[in-house]
C-alpha positions as CSV (number, residue, x, y, z in Angstrom):
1,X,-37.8,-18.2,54.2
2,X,-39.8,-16.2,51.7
3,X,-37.3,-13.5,52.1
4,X,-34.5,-15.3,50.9
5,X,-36.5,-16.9,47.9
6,X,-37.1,-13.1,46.8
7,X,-33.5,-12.4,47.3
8,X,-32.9,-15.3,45.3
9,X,-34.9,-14.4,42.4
10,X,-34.0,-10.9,42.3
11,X,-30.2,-12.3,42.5
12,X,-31.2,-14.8,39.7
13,X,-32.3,-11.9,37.7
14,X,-29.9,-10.0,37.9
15,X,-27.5,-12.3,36.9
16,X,-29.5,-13.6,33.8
17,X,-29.5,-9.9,33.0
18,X,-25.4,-9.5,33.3
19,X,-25.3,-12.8,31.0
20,X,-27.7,-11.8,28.7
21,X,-25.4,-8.0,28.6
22,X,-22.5,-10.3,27.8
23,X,-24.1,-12.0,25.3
24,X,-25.3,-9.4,23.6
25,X,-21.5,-7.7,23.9
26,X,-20.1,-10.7,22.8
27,X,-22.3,-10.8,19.6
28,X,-21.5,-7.4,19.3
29,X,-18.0,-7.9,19.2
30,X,-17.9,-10.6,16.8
31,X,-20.0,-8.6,14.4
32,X,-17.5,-5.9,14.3
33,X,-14.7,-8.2,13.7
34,X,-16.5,-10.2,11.0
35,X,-16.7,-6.3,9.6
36,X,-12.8,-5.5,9.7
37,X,-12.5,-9.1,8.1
38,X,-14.6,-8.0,5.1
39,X,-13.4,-4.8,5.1
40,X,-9.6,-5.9,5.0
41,X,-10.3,-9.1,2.5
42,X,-11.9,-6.5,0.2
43,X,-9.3,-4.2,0.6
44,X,-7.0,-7.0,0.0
45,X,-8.9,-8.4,-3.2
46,X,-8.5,-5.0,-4.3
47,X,-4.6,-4.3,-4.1
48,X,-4.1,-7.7,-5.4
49,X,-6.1,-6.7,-8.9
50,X,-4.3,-3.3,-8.6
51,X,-1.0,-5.3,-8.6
52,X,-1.8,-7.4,-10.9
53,X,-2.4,-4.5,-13.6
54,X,0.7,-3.1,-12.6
55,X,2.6,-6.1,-13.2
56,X,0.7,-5.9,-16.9
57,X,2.1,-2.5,-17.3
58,X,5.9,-3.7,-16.9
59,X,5.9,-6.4,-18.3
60,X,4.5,-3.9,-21.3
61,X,7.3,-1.6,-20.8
62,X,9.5,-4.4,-20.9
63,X,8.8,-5.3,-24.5
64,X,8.6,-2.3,-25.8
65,X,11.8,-1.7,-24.4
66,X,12.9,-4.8,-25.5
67,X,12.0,-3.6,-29.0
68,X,13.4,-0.1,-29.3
69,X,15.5,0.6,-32.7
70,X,19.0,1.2,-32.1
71,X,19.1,3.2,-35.2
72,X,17.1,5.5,-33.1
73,X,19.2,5.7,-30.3
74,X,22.0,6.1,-33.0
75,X,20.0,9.1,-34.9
76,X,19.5,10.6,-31.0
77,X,23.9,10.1,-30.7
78,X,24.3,11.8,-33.8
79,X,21.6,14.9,-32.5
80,X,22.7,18.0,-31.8
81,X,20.8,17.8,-28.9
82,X,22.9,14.8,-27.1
83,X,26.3,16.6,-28.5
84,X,25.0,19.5,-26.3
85,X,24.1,17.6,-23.3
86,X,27.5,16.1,-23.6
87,X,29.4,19.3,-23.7
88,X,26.9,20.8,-21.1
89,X,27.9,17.7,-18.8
90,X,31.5,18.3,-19.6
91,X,31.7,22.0,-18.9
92,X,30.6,21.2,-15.1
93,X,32.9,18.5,-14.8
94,X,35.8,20.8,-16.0
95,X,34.8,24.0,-13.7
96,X,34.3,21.4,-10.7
97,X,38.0,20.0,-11.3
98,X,39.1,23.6,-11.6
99,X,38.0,25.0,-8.6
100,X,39.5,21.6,-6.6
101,X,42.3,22.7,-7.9
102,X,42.8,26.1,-7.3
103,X,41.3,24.8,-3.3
């Protein structure tokens, strides 16, 4: 009978051991998820302010767009350098409908 008591114990040990393992895995475990849930919130927290700025920035843009002088946009119409962009522009278009032509 004493035999089997030892076996017993030593079973009953061993098996407290393989929990305790677990247990300690477990814990383990939930640490490092508790970690990529910081992590990620932070992460998220941080894209949201970065978005946030952004959307600043447009709505910036918007109103200075908003605001532009259309007597600058004339003055630019009038500019030698839009008259040259225009006959640049319309020099390809001509040579591009030539050559379809001639193909």
């Amino acid at each position: 009978m004493l035999v089997t008591e030892e076996k017993v114990l030593r079973d009953l040990e061993k098996f407290e051991k393989c929990a305790a393992d677990r247990d300690y895995d477990k814990k383990k475990g939930v640490a490092e998820v508790q970690s990529l849930l910081d992590k990620a919130t932070a992460e998220s927290k941080k894209k949201d302010n970065e978005n946030a700025c952004l959307q600043k920035e447009v709505g910036q843009l918007r109103k200075k767009l908003e605001t532009v002088d259309d007597e600058a946009i004339a003055r630019y119409k009038m500019s030698a350098e839009y008259k040259g962009n225009l006959h640049m522009y319309g020099v390809e278009s001509l040579k591009a409908a030539i050559k379809m032509t001639k193909e």
